[in-house]
N, C-alpha and C positions, 0 to 999 in steps of 0.2 A: 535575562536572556537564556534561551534554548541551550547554547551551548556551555552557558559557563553550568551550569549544572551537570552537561554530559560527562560521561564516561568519568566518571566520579570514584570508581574503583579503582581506575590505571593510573599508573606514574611511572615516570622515566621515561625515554626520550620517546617510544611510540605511542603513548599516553599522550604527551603534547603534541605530537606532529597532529594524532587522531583530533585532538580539539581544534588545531589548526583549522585541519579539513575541513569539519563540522561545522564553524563559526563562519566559513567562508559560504559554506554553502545553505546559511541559515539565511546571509546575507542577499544570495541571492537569491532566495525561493522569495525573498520577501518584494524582491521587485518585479516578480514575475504577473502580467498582465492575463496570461491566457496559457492553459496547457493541454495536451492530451497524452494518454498514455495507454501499455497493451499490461494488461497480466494475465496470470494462470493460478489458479491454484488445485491441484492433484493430491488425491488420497487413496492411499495403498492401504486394502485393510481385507486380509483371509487371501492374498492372493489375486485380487481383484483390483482393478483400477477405476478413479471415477476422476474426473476434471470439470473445470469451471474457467473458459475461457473471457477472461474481462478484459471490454475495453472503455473507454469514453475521456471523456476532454469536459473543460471547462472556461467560463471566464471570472479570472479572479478578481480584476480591478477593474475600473472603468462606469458606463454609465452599465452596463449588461452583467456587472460582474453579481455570481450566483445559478446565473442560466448555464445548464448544464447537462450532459445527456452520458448515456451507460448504455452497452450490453452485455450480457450473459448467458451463455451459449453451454449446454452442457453435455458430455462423452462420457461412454459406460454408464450410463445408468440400468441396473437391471430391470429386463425385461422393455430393453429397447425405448425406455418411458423418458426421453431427451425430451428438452425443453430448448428454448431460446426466446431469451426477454431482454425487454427493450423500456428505455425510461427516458422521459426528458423534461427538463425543469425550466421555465420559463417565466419570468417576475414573482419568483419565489411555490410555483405554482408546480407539482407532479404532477406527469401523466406517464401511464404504463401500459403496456402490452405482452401477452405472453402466446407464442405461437401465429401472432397474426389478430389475437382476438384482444379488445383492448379492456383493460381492467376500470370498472367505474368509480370514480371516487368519490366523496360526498363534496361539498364547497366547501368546508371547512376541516383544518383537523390536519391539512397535507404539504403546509407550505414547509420548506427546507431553507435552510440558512446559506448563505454564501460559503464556499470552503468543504459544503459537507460532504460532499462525492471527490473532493479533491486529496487522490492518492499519493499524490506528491510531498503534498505536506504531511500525511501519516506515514510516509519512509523515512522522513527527515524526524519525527517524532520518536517515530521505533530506536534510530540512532542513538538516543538519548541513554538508552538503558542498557549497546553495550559493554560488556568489560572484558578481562583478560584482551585485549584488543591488541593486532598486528596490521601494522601497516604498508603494504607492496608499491611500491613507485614504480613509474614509466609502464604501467600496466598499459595494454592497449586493447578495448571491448568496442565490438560494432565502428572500425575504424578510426575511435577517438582516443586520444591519452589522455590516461588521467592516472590515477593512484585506487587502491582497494584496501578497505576497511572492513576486516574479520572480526570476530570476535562471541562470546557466550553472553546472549541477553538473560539481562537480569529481570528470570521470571517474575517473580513473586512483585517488582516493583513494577514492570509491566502489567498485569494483569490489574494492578489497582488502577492504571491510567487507561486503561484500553476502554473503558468503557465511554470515553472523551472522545474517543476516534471513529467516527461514523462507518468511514470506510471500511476498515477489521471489523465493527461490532455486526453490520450487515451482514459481510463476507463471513463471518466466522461466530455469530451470536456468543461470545465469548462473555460479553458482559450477563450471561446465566451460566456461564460455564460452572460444573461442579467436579470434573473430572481430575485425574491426575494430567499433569503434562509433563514433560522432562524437558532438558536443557533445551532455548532454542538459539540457532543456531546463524549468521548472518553473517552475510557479505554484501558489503555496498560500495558500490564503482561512483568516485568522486571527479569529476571530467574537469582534469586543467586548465580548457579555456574558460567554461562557463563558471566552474566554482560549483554547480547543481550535483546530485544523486542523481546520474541517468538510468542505471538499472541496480537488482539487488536479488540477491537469493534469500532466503530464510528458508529454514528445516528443521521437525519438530517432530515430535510423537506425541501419542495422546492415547490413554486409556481410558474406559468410562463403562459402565456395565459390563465389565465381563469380558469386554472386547479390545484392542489395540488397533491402531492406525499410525500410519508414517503421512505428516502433511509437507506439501513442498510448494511454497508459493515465489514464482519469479515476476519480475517487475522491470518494464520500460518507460521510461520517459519520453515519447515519440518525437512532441514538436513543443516547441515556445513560443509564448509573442508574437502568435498567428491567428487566422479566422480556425474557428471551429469549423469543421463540415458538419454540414445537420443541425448546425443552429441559426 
């Protein structure tokens, strides 16, 4: 299991409350029927700002589970050149749009697996890796209590798994990353009643040609074991 593996560098007592969390909330991503969710992910680099606002849901189980939809809406891009695009998968099938115009695809070559656009379970993945870990009780985010789980992920053994994770590898083409990256950085809000990861920070930098960037990806958990809208 997911958890017994986690956080593999801590011990002592917030090392095990953290696996507590973690295992509870393994349990429940596993029963989850249906989700959606909001993120961001912003990049600072020379002074400049650029963002990538993502959202989309999916169905994990059931007779529809894999049907799934995304968008990606983008700010500060230089020279005004924004975009917003749009996806949605249905009996294993992509289709896409970018500004309104819809992208063609061939009949074969496009189908997507159940899980692949599902962010949820790549926050619960990310957990996995981090260490030095503290744990805050009675935290209260977007009017729920729960507990926050900080901590320094453990690069180098992320990077070998991130290429597993569709959702970052998309978002963040990592699985050809060649660059340097520095510590990354994470906090994950684990909500009392449900046992789930409702939302999460991560913050990074990254060098690559010459250049430096600050990235800062935030994450919601919006709805559970509900209809999707739009599917």
């Amino acid at each position: 299991m997911l958890a017994a593996a986690a956080l593999s560098a801590c011990s002592g007592e917030q090392g095990e409350r953290a696996q507590q969390l973690l295992t509870r909330a393994e349990a429940a991503q596993a029963k989850l029927r249906s989700a959606t969710f909001d993120a961001k992910v912003t990049l600072t680099m020379d002074g400049r700002r650029f963002s990538l606002a993502i959202g989309g849901g999916g169905y994990l189980k059931g007779r529809r589970a894999g049907d799934a939809l995304f968008s990606v809406r983008s700010a500060g891009v230089p020279g005004g050149q924004n975009f917003e695009l749009h996806g949605v998968v249905r009996r294993g099938r992509l289709s896409m749009s970018m500004n309104g115009q819809r992208f063609p695809f061939p009949a074969t070559g496009t189908r997507t697996r159940p899980g692949q656009l599902d962010w949820s379970g790549a926050m619960l993945e990310l957990a996995r890796y981090v260490k030095d870990v503290r744990v805050r009780e009675g935290r209260i985010v977007n009017g729920e209590r729960g507990a926050t789980v900080t901590g320094v992920v453990d690069t180098r053994e992320l990077l070998k798994a991130v290429s597993k994770l569709d959702a970052f590898t998309r978002a963040a083409n990592f699985g050809g990353f060649d660059g340097k990256l520095s510590d990354i950085h994470a906090a994950l809000f684990v909500a009392e009643g449900s046992g789930l990861i409702r939302s999460a920070l991560v913050t990074m930098s990254i060098e690559a040609q010459g250049k430096s960037a600050d990235i800062e990806i935030t994450y919601r958990l919006r709805s559970t074991n509900k209809r999707v809208p739009g599917l």
